[in-house]
C-alpha positions, -999 to 999 in steps of 0.1 A, spaced: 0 0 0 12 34 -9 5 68 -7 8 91 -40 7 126 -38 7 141 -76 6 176 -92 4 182 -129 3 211 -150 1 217 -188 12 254 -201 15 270 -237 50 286 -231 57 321 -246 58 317 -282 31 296 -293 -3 305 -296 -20 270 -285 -10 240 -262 -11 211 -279 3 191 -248 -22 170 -224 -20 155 -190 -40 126 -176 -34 130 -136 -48 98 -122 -85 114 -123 -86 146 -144 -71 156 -178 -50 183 -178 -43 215 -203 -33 248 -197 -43 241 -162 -30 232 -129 -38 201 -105 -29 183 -77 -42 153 -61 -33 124 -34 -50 92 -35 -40 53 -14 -32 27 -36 -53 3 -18 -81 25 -32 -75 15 -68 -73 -13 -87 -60 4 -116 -51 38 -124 -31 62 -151 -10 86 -153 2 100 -184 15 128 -209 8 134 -243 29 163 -263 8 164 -301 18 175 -335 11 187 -369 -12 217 -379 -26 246 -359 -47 230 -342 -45 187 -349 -20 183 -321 -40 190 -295 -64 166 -312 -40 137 -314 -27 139 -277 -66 143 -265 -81 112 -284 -52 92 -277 -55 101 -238 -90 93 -237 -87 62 -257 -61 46 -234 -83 61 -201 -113 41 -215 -90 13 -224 -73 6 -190 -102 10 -174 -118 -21 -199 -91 -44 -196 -103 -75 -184 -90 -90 -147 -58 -115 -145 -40 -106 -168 -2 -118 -164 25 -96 -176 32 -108 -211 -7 -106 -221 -6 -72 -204 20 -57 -229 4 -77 -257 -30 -58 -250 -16 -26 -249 6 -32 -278 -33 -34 -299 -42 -9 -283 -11 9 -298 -19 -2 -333 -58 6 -329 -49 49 -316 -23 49 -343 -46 36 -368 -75 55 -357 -53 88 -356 -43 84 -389 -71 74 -406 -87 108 -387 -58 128 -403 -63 115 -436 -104 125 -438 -99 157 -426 -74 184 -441 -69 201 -412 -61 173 -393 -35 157 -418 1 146 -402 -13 152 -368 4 127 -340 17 126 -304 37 112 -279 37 88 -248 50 83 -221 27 68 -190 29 49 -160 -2 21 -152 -8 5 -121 -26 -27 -133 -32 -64 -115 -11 -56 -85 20 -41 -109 31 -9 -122 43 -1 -157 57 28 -176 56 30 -214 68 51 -237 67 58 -277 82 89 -285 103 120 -270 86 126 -236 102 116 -205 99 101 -175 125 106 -146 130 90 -110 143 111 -84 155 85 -56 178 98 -31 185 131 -44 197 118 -79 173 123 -109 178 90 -136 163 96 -170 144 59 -176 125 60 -207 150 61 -239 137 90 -266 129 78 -298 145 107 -318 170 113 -345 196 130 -322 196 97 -298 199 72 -327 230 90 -334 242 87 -302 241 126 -297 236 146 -262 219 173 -276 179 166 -281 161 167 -314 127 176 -320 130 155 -352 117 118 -339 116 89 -348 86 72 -332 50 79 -323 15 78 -328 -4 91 -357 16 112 -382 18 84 -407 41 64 -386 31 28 -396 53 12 -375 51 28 -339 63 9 -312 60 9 -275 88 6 -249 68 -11 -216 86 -18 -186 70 -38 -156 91 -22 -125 71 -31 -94 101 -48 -74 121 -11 -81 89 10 -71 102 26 -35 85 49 -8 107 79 -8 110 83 -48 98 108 -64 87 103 -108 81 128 -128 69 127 -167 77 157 -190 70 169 -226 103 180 -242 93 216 -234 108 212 -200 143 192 -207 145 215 -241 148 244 -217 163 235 -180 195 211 -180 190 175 -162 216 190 -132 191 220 -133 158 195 -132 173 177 -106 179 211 -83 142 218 -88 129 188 -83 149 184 -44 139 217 -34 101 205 -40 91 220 -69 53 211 -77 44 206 -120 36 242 -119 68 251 -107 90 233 -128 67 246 -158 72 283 -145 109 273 -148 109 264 -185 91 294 -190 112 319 -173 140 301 -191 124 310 -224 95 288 -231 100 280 -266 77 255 -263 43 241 -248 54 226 -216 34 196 -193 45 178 -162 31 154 -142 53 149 -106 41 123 -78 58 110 -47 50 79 -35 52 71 8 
């Protein structure tokens, strides 16, 4: 049994005129908006938490990272009891293939929704286990005794070159006439620890505030809202969403 104690926040940044980023905090979906929440795990026998950062068009990224956040909220909450492990991943992997499918066909019917896509990156507590998945360029970070680890692996162009710097060019996702997305799903409940601290970002945050920088934030107890101020004060090139819980 643990307790989780989550804020999330979703912001448009400074130069762009909509936020195309969406949070699902555990209960409520968050955009350009703030929220925070504690629940008991004993309380649930499933739950979600997860980040979407969309693409394409004016207006069609905010439509890809919505539909594919309410699609997996309906979908979790669908999946039949007793699942083990293996037929868990296999179930979300159709689920993958259905959103990506469904996303694309959308963008090919309507004009102004053509090339629109998003990323992933989530953690599910499901049958007594967590997971975290991931298909794209948002991030999710563990802050365990004062040291913030990256553990999701972007699926851009800079890190399939082996480069530090980030690229917005990537190389996986959802919609966007990827026909081969892909999700990386990791079931980590023997590493899940009272006392640690995860926290899932679009690239609007890491794009702006190095990890050493994150990590400073995030040990001084900086909500979501805060660490979105941070990005941008820092310039705010971008939409920027986090999602921060704590687990006792």
């Amino acid at each position: 049994m643990s307790r989780i104690t989550l804020t999330a926040a979703s912001r448009v940044g400074c130069i762009r005129s909509n936020n195309e980023d969406m949070v699902f905090a555990y209960d409520k979906f968050v955009r350009s908006d703030a929220y925070q929440t504690e629940f008991m795990t004993e309380n649930s026998e499933r739950f979600l938490i997860a980040l979407a950062d969309g693409m394409g068009g004016h207006n069609a990224g905010e439509v890809a990272s919505e539909q594919t956040l309410s699609s997996l909220k309906f979908f979790i909450n669908d999946i039949p009891r007793g699942f083990s492990v293996g037929e868990f991943e296999e179930t979300m992997m159709e689920w993958l293939q259905f959103i990506s499918d469904s996303i694309n066909r959308r963008g090919h019917a309507d004009p102004s929704l053509r090339d629109m896509g998003t990323t992933l990156i989530a953690v599910i507590f499901y049958g007594g286990k967590y997971y975290w998945l991931n298909c794209g360029d948002s991030r999710l970070y563990r802050l365990r005794d004062g040291k913030l680890l990256q553990l999701s692996t972007d699926h851009s162009l800079s890190n399939a070159r082996g480069e530090v710097k980030h690229s917005n060019i990537i190389t996986n996702c959802i919609g966007a006439g990827c026909k081969n997305a892909y999700l990386d799903i990791f079931e980590f409940t023997d590493d899940f620890r009272s006392g640690d601290t995860y926290m899932l970002c679009s690239d609007g945050l890491n794009d702006m505030i190095s990890h050493d920088d994150i990590e400073k934030l995030m040990n001084e107890g900086n909500s979501a809202n805060g660490l979105c101020e941070a990005a941008i004060e820092a310039g705010g090139f971008d939409n920027v969403s986090v999602c921060v819980f704590h687990v006792d």
